[in-house]
C-alpha positions as CSV (number, residue, x, y, z in Angstrom):
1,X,7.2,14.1,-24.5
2,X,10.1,10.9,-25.5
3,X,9.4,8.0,-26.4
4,X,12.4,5.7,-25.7
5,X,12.9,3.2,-27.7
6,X,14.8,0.8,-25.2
7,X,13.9,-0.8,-22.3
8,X,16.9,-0.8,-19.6
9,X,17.1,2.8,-20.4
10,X,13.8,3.5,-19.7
11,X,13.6,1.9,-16.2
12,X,16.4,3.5,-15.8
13,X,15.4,7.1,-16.3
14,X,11.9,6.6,-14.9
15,X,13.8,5.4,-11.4
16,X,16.3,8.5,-11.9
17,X,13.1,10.7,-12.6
18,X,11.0,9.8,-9.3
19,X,14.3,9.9,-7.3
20,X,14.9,13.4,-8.2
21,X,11.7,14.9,-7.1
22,X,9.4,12.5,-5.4
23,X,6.5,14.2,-4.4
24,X,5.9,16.0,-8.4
25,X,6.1,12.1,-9.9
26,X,2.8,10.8,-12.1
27,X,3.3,7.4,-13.3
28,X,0.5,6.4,-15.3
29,X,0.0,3.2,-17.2
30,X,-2.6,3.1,-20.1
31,X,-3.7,-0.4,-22.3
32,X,-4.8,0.8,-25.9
33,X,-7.4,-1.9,-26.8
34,X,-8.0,-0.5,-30.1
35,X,-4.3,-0.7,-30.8
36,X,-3.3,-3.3,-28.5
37,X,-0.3,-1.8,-27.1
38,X,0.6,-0.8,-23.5
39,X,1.5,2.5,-22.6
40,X,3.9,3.5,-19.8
41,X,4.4,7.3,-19.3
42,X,6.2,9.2,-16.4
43,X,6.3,13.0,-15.8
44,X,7.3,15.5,-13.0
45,X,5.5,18.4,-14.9
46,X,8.8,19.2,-16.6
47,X,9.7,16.0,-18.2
48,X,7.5,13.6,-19.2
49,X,9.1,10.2,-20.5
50,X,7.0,7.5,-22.4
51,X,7.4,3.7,-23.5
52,X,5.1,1.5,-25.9
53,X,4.9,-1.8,-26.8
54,X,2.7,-4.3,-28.3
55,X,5.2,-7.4,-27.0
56,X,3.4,-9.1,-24.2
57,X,7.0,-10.8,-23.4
58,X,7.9,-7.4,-22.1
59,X,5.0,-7.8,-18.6
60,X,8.2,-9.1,-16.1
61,X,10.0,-6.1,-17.0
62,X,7.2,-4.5,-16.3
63,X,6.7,-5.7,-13.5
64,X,9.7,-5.5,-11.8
65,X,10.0,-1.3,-12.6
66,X,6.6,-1.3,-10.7
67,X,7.6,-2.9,-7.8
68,X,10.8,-0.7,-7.7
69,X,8.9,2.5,-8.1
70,X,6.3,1.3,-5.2
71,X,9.5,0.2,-2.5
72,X,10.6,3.8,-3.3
73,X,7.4,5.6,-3.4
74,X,6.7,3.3,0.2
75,X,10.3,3.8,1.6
76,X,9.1,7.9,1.7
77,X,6.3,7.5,3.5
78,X,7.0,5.3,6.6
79,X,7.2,7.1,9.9
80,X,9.0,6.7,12.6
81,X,8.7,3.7,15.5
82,X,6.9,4.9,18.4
83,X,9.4,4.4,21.6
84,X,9.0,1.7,23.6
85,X,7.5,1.7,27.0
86,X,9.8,1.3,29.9
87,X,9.4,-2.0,31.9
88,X,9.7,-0.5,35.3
89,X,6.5,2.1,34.9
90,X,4.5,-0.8,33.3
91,X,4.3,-2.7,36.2
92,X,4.2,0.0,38.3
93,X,0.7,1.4,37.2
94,X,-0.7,-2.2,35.6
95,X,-3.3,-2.9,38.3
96,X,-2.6,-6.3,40.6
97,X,-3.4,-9.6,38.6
98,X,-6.9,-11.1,38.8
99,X,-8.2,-13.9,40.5
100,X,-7.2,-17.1,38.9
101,X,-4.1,-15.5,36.3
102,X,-1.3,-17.7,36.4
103,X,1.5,-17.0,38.6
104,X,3.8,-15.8,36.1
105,X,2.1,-12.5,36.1
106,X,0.4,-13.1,32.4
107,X,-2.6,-10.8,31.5
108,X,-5.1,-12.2,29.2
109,X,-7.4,-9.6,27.0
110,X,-10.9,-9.8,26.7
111,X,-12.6,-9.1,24.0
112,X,-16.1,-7.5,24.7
113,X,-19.1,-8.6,22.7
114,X,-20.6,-6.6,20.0
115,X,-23.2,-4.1,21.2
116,X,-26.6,-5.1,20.5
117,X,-29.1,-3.8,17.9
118,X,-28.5,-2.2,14.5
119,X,-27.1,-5.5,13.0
120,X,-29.0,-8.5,12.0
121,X,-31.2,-9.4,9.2
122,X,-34.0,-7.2,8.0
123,X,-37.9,-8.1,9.0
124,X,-39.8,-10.1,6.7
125,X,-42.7,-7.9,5.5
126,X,-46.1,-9.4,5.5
127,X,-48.0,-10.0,2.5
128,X,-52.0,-9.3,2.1
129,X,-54.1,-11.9,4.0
């Protein structure tokens, strides 16, 4: 374990740290009442990287590594767009407009209504007469 003493170059090797292996990166942040300092450690199982302070001044700092470590650790998990549908099979299969639909050819969804039963308040029980 390192503590580093300075801040820029510990954002700096944190970022470096979950950009070299992703899926093995722990970053864990820990408040020590007792002690009032905030700990800030991050590790891969092979290096493990730690900051303290007791400065509250330091929180934008702070806050700006965690959103750079969350737009990373979000830009690895998106997925790919689903494709679009063609226009041509759409209308194709989409069944003829109802009664009444404007003649533009504009669908309007429906919600159903929740089922029935199971929801609801609970019966009043009786007292003793």
């Amino acid at each position: 374990m390192v503590y580093i003493t300075s801040w820029p170059e510990y954002a700096k090797r944190a970022e470096e740290l979950y950009a070299a292996v992703p899926t093995k990166t722990r970053y864990v942040v820990k408040w020590r009442a007792d002690k009032n300092e905030l700990v800030l450690k991050i590790t891969d199982d092979v290096t493990c990287l730690k900051y303290k302070t007791h400065s509250s001044l330091l929180l934008n700092r702070f806050d700006a590594l965690n959103l750079a470590l969350m737009k990373r650790m979000r830009a690895r998990a998106e997925r790919p767009a689903p494709p679009e549908p063609v226009e041509e099979t759409m209308e194709a299969v989409s069944p003829a407009p109802a009664a009444g639909a404007a003649a533009g050819g504009v669908q309007v969804q429906v919600q159903a209504a929740p089922a029935a039963g199971g929801g609801g308040k609970k019966k009043k029980k009786k007292g003793k007469k």
